[in-house]
C-alpha positions in Angstrom: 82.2 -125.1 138.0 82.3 -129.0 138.6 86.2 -130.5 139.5 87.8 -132.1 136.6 88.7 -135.8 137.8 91.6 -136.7 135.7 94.2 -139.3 134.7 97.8 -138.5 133.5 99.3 -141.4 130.7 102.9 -141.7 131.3 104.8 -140.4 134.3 107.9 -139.1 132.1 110.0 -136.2 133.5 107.8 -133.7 132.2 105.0 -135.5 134.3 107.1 -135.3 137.1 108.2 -131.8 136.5 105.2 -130.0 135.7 102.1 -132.3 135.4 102.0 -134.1 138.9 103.2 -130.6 140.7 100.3 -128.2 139.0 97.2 -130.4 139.0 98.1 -131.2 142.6 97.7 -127.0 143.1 95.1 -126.3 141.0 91.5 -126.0 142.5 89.8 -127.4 139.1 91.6 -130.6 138.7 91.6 -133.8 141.1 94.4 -136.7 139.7 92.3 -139.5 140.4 94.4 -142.0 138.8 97.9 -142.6 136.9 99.4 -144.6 134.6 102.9 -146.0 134.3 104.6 -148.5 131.8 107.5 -148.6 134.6 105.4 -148.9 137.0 105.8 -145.6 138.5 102.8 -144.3 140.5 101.8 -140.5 142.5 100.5 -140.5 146.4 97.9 -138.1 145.0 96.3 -141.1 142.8 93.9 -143.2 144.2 94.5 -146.0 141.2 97.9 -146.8 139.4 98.2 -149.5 136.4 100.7 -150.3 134.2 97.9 -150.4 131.3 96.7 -146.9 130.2 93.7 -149.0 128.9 92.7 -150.3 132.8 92.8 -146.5 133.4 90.7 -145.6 130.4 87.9 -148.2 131.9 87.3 -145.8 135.3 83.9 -144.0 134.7 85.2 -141.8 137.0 88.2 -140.7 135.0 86.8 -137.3 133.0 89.9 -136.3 131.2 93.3 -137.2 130.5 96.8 -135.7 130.3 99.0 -138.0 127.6 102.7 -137.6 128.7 104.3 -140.2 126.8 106.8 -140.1 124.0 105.1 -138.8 120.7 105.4 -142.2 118.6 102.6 -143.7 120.6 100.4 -140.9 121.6 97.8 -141.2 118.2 96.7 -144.8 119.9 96.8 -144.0 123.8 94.5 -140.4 122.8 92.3 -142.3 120.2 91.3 -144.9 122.3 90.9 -142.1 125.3 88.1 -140.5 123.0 86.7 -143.5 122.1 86.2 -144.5 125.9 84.7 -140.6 126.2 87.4 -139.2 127.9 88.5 -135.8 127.1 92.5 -135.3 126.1 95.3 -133.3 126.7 98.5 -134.0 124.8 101.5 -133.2 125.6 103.6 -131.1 122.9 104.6 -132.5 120.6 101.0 -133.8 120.1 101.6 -136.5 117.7 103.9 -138.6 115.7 102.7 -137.0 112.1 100.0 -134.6 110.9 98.0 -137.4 109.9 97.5 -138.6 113.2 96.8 -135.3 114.8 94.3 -134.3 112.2 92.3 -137.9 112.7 92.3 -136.9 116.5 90.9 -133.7 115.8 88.1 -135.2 114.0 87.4 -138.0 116.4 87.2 -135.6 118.8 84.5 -133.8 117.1 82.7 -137.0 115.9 82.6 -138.0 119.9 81.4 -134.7 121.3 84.9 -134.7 123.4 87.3 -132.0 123.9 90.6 -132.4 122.4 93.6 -129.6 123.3 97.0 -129.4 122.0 99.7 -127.9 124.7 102.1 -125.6 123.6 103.5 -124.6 126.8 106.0 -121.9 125.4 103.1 -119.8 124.2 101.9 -119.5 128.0 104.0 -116.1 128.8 102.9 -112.6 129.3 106.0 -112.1 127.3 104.8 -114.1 124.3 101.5 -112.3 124.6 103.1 -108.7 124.7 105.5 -109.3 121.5 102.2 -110.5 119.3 100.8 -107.4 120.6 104.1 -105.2 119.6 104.5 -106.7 115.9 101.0 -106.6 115.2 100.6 -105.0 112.0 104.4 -104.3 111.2 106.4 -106.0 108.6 109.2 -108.3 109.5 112.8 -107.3 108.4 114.9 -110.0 110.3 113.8 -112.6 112.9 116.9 -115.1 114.8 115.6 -117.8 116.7 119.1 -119.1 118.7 117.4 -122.5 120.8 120.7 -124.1 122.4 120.4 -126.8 125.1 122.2 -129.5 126.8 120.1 -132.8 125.9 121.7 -134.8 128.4 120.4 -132.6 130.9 117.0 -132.2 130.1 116.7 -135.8 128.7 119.0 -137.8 130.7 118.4 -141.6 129.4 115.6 -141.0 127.0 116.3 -143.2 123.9 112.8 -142.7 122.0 114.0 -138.4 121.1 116.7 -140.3 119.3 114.7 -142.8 117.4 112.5 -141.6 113.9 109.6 -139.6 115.1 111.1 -138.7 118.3 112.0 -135.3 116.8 115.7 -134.6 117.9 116.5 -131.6 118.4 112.9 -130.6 117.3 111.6 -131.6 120.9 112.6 -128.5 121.8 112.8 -126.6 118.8 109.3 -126.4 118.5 108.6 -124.5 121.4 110.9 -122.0 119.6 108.5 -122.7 116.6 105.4 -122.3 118.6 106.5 -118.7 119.8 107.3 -117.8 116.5 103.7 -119.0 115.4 102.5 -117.1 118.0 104.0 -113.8 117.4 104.7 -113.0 114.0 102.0 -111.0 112.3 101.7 -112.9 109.1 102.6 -116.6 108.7 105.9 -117.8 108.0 107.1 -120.7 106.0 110.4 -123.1 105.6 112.2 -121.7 102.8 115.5 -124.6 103.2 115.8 -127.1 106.1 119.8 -128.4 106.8 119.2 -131.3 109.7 122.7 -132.6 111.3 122.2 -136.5 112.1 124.6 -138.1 114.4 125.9 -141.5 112.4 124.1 -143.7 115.1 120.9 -141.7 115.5 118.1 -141.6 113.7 116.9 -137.9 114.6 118.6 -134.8 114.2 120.9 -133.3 116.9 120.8 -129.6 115.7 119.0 -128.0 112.5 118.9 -124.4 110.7 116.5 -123.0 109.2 115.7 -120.6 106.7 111.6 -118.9 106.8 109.9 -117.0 104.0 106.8 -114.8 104.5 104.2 -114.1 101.6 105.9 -110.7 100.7 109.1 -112.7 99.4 111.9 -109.9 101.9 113.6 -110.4 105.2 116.4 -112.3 106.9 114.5 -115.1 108.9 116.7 -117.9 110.5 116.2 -120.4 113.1 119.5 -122.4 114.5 118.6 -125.4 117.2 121.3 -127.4 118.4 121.1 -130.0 121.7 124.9 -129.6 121.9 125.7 -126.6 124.1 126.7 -126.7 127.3 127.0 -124.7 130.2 124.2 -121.6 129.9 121.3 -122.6 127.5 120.3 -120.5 125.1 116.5 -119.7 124.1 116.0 -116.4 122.6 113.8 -115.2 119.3 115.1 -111.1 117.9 113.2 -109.5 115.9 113.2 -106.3 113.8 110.7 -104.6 111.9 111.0 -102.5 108.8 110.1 -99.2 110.8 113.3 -100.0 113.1 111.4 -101.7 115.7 113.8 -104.0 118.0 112.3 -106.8 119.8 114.0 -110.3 122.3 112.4 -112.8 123.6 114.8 -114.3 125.8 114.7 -117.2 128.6 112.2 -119.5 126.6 109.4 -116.6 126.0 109.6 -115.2 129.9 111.5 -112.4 129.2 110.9 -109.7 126.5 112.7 -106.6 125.6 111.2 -103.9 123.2 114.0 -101.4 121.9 116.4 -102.7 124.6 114.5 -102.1 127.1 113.1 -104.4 129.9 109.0 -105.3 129.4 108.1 -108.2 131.1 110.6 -110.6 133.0 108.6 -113.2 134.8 109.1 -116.3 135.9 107.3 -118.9 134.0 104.6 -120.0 135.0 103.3 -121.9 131.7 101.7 -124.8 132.8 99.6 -123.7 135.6 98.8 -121.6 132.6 97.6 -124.2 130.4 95.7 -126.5 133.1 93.6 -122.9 133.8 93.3 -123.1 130.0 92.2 -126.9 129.7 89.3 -126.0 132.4 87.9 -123.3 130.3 87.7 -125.6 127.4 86.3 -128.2 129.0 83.5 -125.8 130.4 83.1 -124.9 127.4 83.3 -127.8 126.0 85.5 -126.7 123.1 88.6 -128.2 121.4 91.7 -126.0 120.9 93.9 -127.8 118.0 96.7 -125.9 117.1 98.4 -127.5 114.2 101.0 -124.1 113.4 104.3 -125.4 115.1 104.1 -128.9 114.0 103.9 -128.2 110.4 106.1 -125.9 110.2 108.1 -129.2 111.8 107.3 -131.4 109.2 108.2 -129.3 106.4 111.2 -128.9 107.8 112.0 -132.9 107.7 110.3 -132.1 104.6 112.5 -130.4 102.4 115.6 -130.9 104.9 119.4 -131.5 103.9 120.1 -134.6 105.5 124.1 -134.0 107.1 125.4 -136.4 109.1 127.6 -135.5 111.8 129.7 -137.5 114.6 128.3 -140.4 116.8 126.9 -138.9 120.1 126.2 -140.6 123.4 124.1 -139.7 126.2 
């Protein structure tokens, strides 16, 4: 098939990280130009602005990947499909529900290709636990997503400002497995959010999920707070005894205590294979699971507020 020339919107550490590095590799994709607010730029670009909408004029540009913060992705991808570019968004996709569903219907409305990244859900791990519950009942599910935010978001103000997400920036990756795997849906049952007195997202959050048959003990506990080894694993038990962890943020799965699948991740050379297909296809893939289960949290969530934390 044809080679994707494409642009990447904000050059963020998860541009730099996985971005940049894996559409540099991949045989389908050629960056032809990037965008940067800071001014940052890529040796692999032939154009760098400081505008997203200078790179939005190139007739060259095919598709997009939209890396910035999510409180101003709605505008940078609307205007993308608008100029007949096709979009990838970085997770999480959007500010609110709102905005994501008007994307999803521009999208269509334009005869562009809109796709909604949810890198956790790109490991043979995830894959093999869907396959493993399918059909069983839940008994208990624990989702235990611990990190060190000033590692992994050294400087970054906008996770701490409203719709940055908090401690959901990650937590939804947890959520996105869990959307992924579970073979019925799940729903937030009670939401308790910890805010630090000067920030105006939550630093950690638990969780309590239902499912449509009213039994089991499903909890999810995200805090940014631990340091030292991180912690991302999702255990799960079914009625007929069945033990299952994921462990290692979905790259490693264990079935009865017993080692399955223990890869190294490889999720977003995963997703870019996935991006081509759509765009051959010409197909959108919206996923809207993990974010509403997000906003239903905030939702129906006990506000607490905890000590002042600095970064």
């Amino acid at each position: 098939m044809a080679l994707h020339r494409i642009g990447i919107i904000g050059l963020g550490k998860i541009a730099q990280d996985q971005h940049l590095p894996v559409v540099k590799a991949d045989p389908d994709f050629h960056l032809l130009a990037v965008s940067s607010q800071r001014g940052l730029t890529h040796e692999d670009a032939r154009y760098t602005f400081l505008d997203y909408r200078d790179l939005l004029k190139l007739p060259e540009v095919e598709a997009v990947s939209i890396c910035t913060p999510p409180q101003v992705r709605h505008q940078i991808a609307r205007e993308a499909l608008l100029a007949g570019k096709d979009v990838l968004l970085e997770k999480p996709p959007a500010a609110t529900l709102s905005e994501l569903e008007d994307l999803k219907d521009l999208a269509a409305k334009m005869g562009r290709v809109v796709f909604t990244t949810w890198h956790a859900q790109y490991n043979k791990a995830v894959d093999e636990a869907k396959k493993a519950l399918a059909g069983w009942t839940i008994k208990r599910l624990l989702v235990t997503w611990k990190e060190d935010v000033r590692h992994w978001h050294p400087g970054q103000q906008w996770i701490w400002e409203a719709g940055g997400f908090g401690v959901f920036d990650p937590g939804i990756n947890a959520l996105s497995i869990v959307t992924r795997i579970m073979p019925e849906p799940v729903f937030i049952k009670s939401s308790t959010l910890e805010f630090p007195a000067n920030r105006d997202a939550p630093i950690a959050a638990n969780l309590t999920f239902s499912m449509s048959h009213g039994t089991g003990n499903l909890q999810a506990v995200f805090d940014w707070r631990q340091t030292g080894p991180q912690t991302w694993d999702i255990e799960v038990e079914t009625d007929a005894g069945l033990t299952l962890k994921l462990s290692h943020g979905g790259s490693c799965l264990e079935i009865g205590g017993r080692e399955v699948v223990n890869e190294t991740p490889a999720e977003y050379q995963a997703i870019y294979r996935r991006f081509d297909e759509l765009l051959n296809a010409r197909q959108s893939e919206v996923d809207i699971a993990p974010f509403r289960l997000v906003a239903d949290a905030f939702m129906i969530g006990k506000r607490v507020q905890v000590d002042a934390f600095e970064d």
